[in-house]
ROVEX-450654 format. One line per 5 residues: number of its first residue (from 1); their letters; for each residue y, z, x of N, C-alpha, C. Coordinates in steps of 0.001 Angstrom, whole numbers, always signed. Last residue first. Layout:
NUM> a> Y,Z,X,Y,Z,X,Y,Z,X  ...
REM end
This chain:
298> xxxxx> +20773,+4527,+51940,+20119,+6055,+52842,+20129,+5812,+54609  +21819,+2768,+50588,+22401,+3219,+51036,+22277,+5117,+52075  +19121,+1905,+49678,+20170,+852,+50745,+21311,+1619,+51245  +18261,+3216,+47907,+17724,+3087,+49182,+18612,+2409,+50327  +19813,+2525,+45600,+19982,+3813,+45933,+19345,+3962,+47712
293> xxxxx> +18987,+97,+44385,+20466,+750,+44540,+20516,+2298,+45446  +16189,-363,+44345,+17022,-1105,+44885,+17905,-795,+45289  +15718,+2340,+42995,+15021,+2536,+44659,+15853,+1064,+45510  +16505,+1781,+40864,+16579,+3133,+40961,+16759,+2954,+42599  +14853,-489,+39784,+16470,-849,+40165,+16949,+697,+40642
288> xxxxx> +12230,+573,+39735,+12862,-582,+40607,+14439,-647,+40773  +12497,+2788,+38167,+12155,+2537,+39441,+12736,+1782,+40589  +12606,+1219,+35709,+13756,+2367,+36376,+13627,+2169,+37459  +10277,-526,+35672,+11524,-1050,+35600,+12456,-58,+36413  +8000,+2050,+35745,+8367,+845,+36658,+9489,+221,+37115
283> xxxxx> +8881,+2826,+33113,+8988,+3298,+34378,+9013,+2906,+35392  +8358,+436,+31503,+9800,+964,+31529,+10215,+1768,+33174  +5606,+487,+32354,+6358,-902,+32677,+8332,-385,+32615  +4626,+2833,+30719,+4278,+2201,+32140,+5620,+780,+32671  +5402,+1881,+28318,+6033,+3149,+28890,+5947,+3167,+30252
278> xxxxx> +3482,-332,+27510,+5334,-851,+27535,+5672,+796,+28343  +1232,+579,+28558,+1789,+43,+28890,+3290,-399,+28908  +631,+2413,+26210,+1061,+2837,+27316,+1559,+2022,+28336  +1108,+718,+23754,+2155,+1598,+23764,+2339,+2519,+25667  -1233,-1402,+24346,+541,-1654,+24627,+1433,-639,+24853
273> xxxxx> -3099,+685,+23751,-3130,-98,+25194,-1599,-1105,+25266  -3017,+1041,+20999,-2640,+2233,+22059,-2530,+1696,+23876  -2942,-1687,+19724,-2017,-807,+20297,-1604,+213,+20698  -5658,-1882,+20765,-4633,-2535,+21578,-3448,-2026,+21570  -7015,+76,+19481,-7015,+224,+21473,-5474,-705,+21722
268> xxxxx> -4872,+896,+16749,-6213,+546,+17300,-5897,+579,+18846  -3121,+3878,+15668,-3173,+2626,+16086,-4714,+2134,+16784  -4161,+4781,+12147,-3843,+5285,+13203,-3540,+4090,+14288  -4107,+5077,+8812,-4770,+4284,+9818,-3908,+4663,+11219  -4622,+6852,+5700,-3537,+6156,+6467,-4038,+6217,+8047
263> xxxxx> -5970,+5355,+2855,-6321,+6237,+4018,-5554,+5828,+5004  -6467,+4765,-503,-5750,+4085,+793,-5986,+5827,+2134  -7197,+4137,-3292,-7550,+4795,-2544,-6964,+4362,-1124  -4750,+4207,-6402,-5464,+4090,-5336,-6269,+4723,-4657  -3845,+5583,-8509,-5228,+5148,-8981,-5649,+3903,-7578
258> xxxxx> -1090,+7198,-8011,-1488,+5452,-8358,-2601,+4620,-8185  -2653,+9213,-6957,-1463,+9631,-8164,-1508,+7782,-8626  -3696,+8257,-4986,-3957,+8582,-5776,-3602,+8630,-7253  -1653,+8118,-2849,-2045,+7194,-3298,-3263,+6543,-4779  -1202,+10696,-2600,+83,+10043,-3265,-535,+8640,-3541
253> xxxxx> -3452,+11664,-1367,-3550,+12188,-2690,-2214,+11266,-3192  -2703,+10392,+1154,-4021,+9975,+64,-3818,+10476,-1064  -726,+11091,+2246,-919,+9992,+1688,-1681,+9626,+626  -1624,+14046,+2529,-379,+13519,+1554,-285,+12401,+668  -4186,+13588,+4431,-4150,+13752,+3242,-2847,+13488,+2140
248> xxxxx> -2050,+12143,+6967,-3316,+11913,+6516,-3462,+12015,+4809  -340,+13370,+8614,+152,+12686,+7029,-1001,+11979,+6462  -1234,+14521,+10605,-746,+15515,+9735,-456,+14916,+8332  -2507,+12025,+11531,-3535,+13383,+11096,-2660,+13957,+10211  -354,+10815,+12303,-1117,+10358,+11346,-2118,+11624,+11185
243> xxxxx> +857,+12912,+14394,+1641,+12599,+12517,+690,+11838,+12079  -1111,+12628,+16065,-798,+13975,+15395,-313,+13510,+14147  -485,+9904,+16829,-2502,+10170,+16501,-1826,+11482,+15982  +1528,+10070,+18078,+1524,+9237,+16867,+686,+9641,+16035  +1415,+12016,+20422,+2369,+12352,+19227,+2528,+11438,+17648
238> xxxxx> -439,+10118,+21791,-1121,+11750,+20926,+74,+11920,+19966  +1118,+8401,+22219,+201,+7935,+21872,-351,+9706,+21311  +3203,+10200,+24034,+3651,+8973,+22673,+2441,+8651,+21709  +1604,+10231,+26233,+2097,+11775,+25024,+2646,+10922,+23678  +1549,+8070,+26778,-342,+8641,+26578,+693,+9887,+25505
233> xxxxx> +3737,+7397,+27833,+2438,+6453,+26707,+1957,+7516,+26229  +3875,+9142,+29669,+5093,+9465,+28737,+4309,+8707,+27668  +2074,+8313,+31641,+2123,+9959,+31091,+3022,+10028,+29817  +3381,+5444,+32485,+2502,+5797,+31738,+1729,+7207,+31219  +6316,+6850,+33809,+6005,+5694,+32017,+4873,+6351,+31438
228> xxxxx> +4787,+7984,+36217,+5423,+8503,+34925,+5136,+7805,+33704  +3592,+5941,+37062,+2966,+6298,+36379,+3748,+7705,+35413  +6426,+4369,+37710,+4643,+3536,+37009,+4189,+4807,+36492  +7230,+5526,+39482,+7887,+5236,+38369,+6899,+5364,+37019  +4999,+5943,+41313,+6072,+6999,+40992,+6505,+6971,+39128
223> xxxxx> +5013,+3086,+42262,+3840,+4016,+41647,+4439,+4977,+40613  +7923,+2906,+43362,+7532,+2329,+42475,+6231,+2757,+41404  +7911,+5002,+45575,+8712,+5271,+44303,+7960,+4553,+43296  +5766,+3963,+47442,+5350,+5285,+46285,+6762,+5481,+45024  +7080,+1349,+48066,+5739,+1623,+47104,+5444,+2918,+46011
218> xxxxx> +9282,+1641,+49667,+9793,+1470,+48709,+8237,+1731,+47414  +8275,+1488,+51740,+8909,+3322,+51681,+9435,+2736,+49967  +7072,-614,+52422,+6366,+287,+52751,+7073,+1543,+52022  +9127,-2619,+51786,+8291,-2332,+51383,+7484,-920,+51072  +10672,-1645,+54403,+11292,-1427,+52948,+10571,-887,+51934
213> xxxxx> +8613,-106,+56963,+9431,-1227,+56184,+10072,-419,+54577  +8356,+1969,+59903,+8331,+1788,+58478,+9075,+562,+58115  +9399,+2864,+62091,+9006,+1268,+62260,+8338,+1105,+60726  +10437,+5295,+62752,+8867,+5092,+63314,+8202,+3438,+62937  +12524,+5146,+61371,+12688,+5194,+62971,+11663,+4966,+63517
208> xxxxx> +11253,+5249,+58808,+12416,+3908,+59256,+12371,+3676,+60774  +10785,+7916,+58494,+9786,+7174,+58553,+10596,+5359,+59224  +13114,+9585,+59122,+12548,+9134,+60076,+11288,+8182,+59758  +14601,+8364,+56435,+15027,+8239,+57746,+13801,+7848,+59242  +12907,+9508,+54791,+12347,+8098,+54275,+13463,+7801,+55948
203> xxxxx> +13220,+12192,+55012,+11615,+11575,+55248,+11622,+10399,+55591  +16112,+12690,+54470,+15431,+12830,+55715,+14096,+12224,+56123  +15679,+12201,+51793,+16112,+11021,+52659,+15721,+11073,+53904  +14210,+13559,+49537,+13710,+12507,+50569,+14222,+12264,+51717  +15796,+13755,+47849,+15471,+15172,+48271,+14611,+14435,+49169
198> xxxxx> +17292,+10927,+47072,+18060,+11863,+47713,+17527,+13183,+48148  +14796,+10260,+45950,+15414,+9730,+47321,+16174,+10799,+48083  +14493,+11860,+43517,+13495,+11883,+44831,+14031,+11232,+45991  +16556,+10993,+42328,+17206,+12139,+42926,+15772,+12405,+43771  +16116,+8468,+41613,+17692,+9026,+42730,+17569,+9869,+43258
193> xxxxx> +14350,+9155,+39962,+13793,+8372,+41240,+14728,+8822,+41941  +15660,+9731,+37995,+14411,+10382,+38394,+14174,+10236,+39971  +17780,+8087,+37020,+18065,+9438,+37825,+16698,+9743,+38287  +15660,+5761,+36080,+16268,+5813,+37077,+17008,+6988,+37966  +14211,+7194,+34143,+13626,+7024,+35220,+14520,+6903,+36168
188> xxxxx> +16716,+7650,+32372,+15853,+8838,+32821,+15146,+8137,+34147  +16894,+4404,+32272,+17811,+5562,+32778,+17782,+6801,+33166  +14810,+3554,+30309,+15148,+3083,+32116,+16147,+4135,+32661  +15161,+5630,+28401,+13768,+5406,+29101,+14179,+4946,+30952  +17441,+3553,+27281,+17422,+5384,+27788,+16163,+5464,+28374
183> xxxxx> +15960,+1345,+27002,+16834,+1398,+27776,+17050,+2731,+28339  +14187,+2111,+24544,+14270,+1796,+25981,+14402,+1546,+27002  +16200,+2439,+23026,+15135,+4046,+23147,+14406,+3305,+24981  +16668,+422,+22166,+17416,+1213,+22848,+16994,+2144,+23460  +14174,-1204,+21464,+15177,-1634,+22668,+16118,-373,+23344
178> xxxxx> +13197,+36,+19442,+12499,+422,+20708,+13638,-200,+21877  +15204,-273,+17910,+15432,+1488,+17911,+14649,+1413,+19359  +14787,-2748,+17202,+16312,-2738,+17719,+15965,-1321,+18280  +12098,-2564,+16087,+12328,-3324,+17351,+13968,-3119,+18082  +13210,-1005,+13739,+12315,-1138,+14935,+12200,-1297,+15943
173> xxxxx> +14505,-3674,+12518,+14994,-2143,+13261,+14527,-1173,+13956  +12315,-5029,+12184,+13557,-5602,+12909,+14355,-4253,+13280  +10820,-4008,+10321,+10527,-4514,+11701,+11357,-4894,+12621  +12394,-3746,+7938,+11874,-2400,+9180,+11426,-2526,+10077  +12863,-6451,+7306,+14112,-5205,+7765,+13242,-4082,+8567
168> xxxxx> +10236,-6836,+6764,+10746,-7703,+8062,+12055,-7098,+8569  +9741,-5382,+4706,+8732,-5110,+5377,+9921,-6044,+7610  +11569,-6328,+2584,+11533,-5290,+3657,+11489,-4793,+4945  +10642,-8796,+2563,+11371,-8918,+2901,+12138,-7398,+3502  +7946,-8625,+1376,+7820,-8823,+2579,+9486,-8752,+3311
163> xxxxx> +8903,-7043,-813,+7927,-6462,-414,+8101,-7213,+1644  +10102,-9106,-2065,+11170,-7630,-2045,+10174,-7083,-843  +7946,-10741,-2823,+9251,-11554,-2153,+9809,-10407,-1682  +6324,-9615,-4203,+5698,-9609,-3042,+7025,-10007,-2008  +7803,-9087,-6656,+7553,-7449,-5263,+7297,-7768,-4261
158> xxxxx> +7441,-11416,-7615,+8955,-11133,-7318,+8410,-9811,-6474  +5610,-12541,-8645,+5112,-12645,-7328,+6792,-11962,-6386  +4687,-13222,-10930,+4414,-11451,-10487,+4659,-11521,-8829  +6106,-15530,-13476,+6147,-14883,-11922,+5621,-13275,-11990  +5438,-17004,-15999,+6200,-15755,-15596,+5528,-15744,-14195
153> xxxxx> +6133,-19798,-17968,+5295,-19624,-17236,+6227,-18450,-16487  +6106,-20952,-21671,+6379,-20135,-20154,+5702,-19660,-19553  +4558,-22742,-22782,+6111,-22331,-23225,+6455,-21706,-22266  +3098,-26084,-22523,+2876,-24401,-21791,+4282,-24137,-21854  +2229,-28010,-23833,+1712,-27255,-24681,+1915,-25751,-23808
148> xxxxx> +1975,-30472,-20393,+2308,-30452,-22175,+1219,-28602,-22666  +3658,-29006,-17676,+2489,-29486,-18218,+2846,-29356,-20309  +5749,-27851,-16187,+5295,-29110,-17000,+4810,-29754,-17499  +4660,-25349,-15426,+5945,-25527,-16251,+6112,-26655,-16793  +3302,-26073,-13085,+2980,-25726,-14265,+3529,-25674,-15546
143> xxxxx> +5655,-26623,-11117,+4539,-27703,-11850,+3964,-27162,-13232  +6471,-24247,-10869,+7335,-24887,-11152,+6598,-26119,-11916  +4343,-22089,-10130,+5056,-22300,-11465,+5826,-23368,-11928  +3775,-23706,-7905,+2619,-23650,-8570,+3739,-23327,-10325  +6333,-22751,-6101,+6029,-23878,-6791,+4974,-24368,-7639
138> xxxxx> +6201,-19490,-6274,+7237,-21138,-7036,+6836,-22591,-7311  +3933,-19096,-5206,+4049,-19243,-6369,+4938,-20064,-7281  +4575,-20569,-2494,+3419,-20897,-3039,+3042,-20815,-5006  +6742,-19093,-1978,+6691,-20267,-2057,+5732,-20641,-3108  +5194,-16485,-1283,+6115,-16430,-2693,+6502,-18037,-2971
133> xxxxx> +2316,-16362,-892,+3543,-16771,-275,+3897,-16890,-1164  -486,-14702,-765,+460,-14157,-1317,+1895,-14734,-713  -3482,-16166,-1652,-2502,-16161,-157,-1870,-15296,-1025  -4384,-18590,-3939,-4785,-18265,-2667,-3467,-17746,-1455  -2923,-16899,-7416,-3192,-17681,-6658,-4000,-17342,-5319
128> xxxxx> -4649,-16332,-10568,-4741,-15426,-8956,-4629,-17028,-7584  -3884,-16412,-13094,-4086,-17372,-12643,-3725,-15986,-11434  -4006,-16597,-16978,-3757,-15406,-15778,-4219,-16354,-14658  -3150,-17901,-19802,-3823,-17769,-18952,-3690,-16979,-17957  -3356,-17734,-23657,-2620,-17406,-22486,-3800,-17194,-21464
123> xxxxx> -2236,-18092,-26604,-3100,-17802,-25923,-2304,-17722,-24632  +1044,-15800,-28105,-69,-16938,-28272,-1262,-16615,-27030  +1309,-13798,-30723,+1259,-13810,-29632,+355,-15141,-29179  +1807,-13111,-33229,+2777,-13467,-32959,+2763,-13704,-31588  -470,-13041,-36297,-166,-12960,-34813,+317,-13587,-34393
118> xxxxx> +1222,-12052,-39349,+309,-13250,-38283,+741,-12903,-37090  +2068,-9097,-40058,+1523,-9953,-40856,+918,-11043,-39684  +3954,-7000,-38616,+4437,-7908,-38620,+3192,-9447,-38992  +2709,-4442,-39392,+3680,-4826,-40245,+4337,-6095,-40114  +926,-4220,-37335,+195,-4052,-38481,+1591,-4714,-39937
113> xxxxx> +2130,-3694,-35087,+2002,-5007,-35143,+1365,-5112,-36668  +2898,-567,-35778,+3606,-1564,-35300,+3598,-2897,-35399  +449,+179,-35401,+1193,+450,-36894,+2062,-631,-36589  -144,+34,-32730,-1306,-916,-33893,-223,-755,-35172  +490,+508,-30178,+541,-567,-30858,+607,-558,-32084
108> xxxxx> -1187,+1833,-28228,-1037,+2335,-29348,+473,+1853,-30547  -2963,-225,-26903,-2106,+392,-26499,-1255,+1706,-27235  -5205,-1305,-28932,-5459,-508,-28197,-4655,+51,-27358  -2588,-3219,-29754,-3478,-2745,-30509,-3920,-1092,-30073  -2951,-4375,-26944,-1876,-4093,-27520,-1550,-3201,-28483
103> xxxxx> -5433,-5713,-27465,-5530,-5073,-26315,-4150,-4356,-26590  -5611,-7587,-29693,-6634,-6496,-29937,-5798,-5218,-28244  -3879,-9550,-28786,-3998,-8412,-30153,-4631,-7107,-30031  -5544,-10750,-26978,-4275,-10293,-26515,-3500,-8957,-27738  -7259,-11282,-28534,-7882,-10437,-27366,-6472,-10251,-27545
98> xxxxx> -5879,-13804,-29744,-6767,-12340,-30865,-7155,-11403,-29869  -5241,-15082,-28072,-4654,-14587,-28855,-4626,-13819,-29642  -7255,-15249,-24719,-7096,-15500,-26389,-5978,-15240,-27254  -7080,-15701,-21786,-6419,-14642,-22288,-6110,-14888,-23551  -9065,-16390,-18859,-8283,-17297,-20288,-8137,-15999,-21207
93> xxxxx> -8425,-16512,-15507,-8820,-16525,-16737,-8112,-16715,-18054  -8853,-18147,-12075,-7814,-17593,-13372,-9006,-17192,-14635  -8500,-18265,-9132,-9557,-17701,-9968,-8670,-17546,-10939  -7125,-19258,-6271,-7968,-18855,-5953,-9336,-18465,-7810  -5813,-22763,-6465,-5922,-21287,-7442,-7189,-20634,-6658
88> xxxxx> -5151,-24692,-4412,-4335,-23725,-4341,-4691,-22372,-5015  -6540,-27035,-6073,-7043,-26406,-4429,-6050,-24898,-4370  -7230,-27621,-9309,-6344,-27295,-8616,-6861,-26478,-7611  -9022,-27656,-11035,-8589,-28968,-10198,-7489,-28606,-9408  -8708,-25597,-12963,-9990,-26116,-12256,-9828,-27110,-10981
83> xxxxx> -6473,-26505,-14147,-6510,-25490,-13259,-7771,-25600,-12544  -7421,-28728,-15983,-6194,-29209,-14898,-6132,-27894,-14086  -9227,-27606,-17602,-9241,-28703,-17103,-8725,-28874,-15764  -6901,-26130,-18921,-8185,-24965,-18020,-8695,-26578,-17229  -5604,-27648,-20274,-5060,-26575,-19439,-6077,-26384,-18688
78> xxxxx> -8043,-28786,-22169,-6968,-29392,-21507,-6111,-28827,-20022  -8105,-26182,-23460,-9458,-26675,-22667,-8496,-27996,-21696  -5930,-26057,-25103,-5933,-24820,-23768,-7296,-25413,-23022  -6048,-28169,-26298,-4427,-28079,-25645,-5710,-27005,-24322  -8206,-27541,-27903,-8158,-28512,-27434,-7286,-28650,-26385
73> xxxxx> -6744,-25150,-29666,-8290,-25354,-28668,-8179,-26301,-27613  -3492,-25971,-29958,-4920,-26174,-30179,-5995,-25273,-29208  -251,-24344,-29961,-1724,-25142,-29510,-2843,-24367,-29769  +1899,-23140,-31148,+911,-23909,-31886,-234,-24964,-31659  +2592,-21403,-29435,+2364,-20771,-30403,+1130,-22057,-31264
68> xxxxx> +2031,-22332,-26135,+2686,-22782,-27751,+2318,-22031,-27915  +1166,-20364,-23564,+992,-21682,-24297,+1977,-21507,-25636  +2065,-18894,-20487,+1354,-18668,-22112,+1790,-20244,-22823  +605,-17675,-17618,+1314,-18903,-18417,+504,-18686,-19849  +1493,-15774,-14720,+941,-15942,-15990,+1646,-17269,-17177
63> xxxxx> -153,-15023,-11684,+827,-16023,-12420,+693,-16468,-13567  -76,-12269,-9624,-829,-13417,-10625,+650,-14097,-10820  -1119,-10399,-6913,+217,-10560,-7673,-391,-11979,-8154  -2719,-7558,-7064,-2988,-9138,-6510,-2099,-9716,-7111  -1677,-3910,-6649,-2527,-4955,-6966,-2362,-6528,-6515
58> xxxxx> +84,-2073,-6126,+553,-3307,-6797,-633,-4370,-7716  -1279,-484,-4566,-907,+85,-5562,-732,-1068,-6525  -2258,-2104,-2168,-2931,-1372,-3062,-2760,-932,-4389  +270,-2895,-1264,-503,-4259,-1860,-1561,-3091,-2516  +954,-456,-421,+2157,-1572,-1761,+1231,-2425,-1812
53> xxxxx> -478,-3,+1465,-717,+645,+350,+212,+435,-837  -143,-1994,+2962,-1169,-2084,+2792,-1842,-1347,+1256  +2716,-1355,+4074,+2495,-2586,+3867,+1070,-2761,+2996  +1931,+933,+5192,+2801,+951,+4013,+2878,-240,+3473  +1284,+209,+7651,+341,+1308,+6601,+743,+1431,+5016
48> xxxxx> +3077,-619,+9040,+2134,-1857,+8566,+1296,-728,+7400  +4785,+1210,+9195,+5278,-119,+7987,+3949,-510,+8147  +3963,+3209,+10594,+4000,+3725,+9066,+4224,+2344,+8246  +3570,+1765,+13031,+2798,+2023,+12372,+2686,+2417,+10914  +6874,+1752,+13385,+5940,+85,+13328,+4341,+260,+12864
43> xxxxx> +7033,+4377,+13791,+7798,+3511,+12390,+6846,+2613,+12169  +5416,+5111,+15817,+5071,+5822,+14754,+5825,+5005,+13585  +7044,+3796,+18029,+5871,+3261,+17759,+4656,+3617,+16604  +9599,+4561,+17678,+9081,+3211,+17262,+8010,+2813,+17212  +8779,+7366,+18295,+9711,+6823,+17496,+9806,+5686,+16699
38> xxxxx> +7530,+7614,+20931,+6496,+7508,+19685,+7701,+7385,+18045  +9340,+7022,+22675,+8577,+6281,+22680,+7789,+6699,+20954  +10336,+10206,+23062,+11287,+9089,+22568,+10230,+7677,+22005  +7964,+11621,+23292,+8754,+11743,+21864,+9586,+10464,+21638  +7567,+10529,+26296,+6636,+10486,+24496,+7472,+10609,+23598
33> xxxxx> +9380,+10911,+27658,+9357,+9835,+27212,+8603,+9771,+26356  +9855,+13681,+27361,+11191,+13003,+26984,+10634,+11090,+26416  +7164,+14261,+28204,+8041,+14466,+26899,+8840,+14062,+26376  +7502,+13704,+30610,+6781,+12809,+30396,+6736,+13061,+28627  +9694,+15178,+31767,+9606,+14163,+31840,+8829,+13232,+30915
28> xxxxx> +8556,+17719,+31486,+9562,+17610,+31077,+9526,+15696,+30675  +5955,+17351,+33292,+5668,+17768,+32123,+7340,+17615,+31102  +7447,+17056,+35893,+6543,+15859,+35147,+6491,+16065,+33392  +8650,+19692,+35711,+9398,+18035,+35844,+8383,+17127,+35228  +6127,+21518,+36314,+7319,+21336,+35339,+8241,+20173,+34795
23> xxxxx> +5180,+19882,+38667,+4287,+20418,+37071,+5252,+20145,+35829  +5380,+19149,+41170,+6176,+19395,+40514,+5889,+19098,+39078  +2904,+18216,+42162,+3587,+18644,+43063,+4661,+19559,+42394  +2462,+15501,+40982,+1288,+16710,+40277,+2168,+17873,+41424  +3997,+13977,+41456,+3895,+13699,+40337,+3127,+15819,+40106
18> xxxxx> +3735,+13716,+44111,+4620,+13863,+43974,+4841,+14269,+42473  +609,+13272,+44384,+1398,+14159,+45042,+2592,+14652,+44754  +931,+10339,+43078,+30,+11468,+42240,+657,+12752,+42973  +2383,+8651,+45219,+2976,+9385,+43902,+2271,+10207,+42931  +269,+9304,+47099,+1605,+9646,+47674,+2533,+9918,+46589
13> xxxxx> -1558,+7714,+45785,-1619,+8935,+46512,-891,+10100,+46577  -134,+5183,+45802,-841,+6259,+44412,-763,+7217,+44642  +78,+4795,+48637,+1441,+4651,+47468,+1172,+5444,+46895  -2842,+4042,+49323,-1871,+5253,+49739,-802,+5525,+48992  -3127,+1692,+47555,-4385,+3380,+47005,-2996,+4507,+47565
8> xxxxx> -1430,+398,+48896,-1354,+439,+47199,-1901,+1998,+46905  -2319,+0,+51023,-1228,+359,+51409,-1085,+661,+49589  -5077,-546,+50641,-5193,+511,+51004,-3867,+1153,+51163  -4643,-3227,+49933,-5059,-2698,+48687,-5027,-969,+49688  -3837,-4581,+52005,-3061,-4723,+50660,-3326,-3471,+49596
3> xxx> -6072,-4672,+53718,-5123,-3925,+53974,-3944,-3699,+52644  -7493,-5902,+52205,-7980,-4971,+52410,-6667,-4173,+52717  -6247,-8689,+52607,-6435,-8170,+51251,-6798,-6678,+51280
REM end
């Protein structure tokens, strides 16, 4: 085990040397892979941020049911009865017919309804279901809809349906932009590595003649790889942490303008601890098939 771990430290060694040896290259390098990398990983951040400030702006998507024109008291205590009893409502309220006047009224309304003599609006409930599954509302409307003395029942839950269904297009392209973006990733690494072999070979020759293994000459590429990737994370990871600083305020004051408050969120450890990792692991990848194909024939 000892020995395992000292043939690993040397590898590091041997690719920190190689890495810090050639300033320029690294520094080229490890650009190509930030910028490319913080592509998808700046989208998949702007959707969940955006995800947060459409439920801000939007508000709690309800479910509204208005009654007859010609129910009772009795009809709507009936109603409120049967919502009470229901596991699914997170909280409704009861929305009068003379309130509903009066608030309409206060819209600037009033000449308007002033000519049409009896109120033409009936009572009415507001209902906050639990969750936001558009299922959930269908079918809560759909029952409701049957109940005696309820003329219609309206959906708010149609943005959340547009909303998540977006939300799953930009994730999905996303994910298609990091596939490719990471593939080009394996391919930079891989010339990377080729061409350390090839300014190598003489080294990696006589190290062979002195009873070197595969293994052994194959480690520092792999490191190599490794920690490129992960230099290319870490610039990915500052190039994200910059556009959220720079789109910081914009947001806010645009969230404003719609009597929000929303503050746009940066990634947490984990996903700054994936983003260097998946860059780490790309490099790696190159690596490997870089030093498979190319060593065999030194």
């Amino acid at each position: 085990m000892s020995n395992w771990l000292y043939l690993h430290v040397r590898a590091i060694a041997q690719a920190l040397r190689r890495l810090f040896g050639q300033p320029v290259g690294t520094l080229l390098s490890a650009l190509v892979v930030g910028i490319a990398l913080s592509l998808p990983g700046g989208g998949y951040l702007l959707l969940d941020n955006a995800a947060s400030l459409a439920r801000g702006v939007s508000g709690t998507p309800e479910i509204s049911i208005f009654l007859d024109t010609q129910a009772q008291k009795a009809d709507a205590e009936a109603i409120e009865a049967r919502l009470k009893a229901m596991p699914a409502l997170a909280s409704y309220r009861f929305v009068a017919r003379d309130e509903a006047l009066g608030q309409l009224a206060a819209s600037g309304l009033g000449d308007v309804l002033a000519g049409l003599g009896d109120n033409p609006l009936p009572d009415a409930f507001v209902l906050t279901p639990q969750g936001e599954d558009p299922e959930l509302f269908e079918q809560m409307a759909a029952d409701i809809g049957n109940w005696p003395r309820v003329a219609h029942v309206q959906l708010d839950s149609a943005w959340v349906a547009r909303l998540h269904a977006l939300l799953e297009l930009g994730r999905s392209a996303v994910l298609m932009l990091a596939g490719l973006l990471g593939f080009a990733l394996v391919i930079v690494t891989f010339n990377t590595i080729r061409l350390q072999i090839l300014t190598q070979r003489q080294e990696i020759e006589v190290s062979r003649l002195l009873g070197a293994t595969d293994p052994f000459i194959r480690r520092p590429f792999y490191w190599f790889g490794g920690l490129q990737g992960a230099l290319g994370g870490l610039v990915a990871l500052g190039t994200v942490w910059a556009g959220v600083q720079a789109l910081g305020q914009p947001v806010a004051r645009l969230a404003q303008t719609y009597g929000a408050v929303f503050q746009l969120g940066g990634p947490d450890w984990r996903a700054s601890l994936a983003i260097v990792a998946f860059a780490a692991f790309l490099g790696w990848l190159g690596a490997v098939i870089s030093v498979r194909r190319h060593l065999a024939s030194t």
